[in-house]
C-alpha positions in Angstrom: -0.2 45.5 15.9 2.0 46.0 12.9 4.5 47.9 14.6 5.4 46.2 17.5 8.2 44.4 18.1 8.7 40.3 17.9 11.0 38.1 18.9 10.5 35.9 15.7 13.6 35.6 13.2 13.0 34.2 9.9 14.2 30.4 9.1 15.0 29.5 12.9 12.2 27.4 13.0 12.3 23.9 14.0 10.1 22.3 11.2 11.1 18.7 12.1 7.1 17.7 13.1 5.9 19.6 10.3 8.2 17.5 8.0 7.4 14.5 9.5 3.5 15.3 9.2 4.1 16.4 5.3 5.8 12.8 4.2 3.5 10.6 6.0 0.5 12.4 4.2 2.6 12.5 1.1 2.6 8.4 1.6 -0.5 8.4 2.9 -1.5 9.8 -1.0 0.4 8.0 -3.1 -0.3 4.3 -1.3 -3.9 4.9 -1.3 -4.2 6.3 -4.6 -2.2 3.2 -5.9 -4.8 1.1 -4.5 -7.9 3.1 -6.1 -6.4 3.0 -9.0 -5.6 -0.7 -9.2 -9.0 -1.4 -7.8 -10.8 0.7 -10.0 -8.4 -0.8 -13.4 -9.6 -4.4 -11.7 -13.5 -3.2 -11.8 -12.9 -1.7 -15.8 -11.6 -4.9 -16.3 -13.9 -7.0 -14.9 -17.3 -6.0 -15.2 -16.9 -2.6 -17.3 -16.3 -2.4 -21.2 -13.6 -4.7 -21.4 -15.1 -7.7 -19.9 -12.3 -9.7 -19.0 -12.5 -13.0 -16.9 -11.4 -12.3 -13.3 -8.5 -14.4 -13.5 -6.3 -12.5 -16.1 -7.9 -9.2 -15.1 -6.0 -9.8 -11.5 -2.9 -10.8 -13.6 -3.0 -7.7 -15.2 -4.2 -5.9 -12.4 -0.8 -7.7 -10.5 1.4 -6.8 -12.9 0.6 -2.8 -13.5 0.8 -2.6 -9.9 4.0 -4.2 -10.1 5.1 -1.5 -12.7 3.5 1.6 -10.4 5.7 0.2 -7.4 9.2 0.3 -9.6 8.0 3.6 -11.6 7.3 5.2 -8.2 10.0 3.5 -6.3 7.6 2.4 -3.7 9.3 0.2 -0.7 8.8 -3.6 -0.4 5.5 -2.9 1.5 3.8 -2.0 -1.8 4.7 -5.4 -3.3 4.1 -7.3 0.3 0.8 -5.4 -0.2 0.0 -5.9 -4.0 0.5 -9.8 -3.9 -1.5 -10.2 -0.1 -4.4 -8.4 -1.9 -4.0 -10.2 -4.9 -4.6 -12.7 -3.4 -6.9 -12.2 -1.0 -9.0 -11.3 -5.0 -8.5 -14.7 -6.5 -10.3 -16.4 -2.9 -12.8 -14.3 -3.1 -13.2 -14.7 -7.2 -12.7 -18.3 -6.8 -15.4 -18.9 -4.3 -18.1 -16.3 -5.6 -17.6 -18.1 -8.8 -18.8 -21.7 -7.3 -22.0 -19.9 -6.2 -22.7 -17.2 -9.7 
């Protein structure tokens, strides 16, 4: 097997799928990674140690993912996504605090 011949030259390749396949899994890590981490600083916030009210713990929670997004140089869909679940947060804060 080793000394036969092939037809394969190094670096001809087409990688273009392969590429493709690498960034979206590359975005894939850093968008959801960004949103475990905001979720879990929101939780620490929260209900762990700190014990923050939920309303400046989103704020804070907001605004660090605001800084990730620029730091990172995330596209607008970060900050489209940042404020949509921000708020989404503060309804569902806001109405489980009528009821608790």
């Amino acid at each position: 097997m080793a000394g036969t011949h092939s037809n394969y030259t190094k670096g001809e390749m087409e990688i273009a799928e392969q590429k493709e396949t690498f960034s979206g899994f590359m975005g894939m890590t850093i968008y959801g990674g960004g949103v475990i981490a905001l979720g879990l600083i929101f939780a620490i916030l929260t209900v762990g140690g700190v014990g923050l009210s939920w309303f400046p713990a989103l704020i804070i929670t907001v605004v660090l993912g605001i800084l990730m997004g620029i730091l990172l140089k995330l596209n607008a869909a970060w900050y489209a996504a940042i404020m949509l679940l921000g708020g989404v947060t503060a309804v569902i804060c806001f109405i489980a605090g009528l009821f608790f």
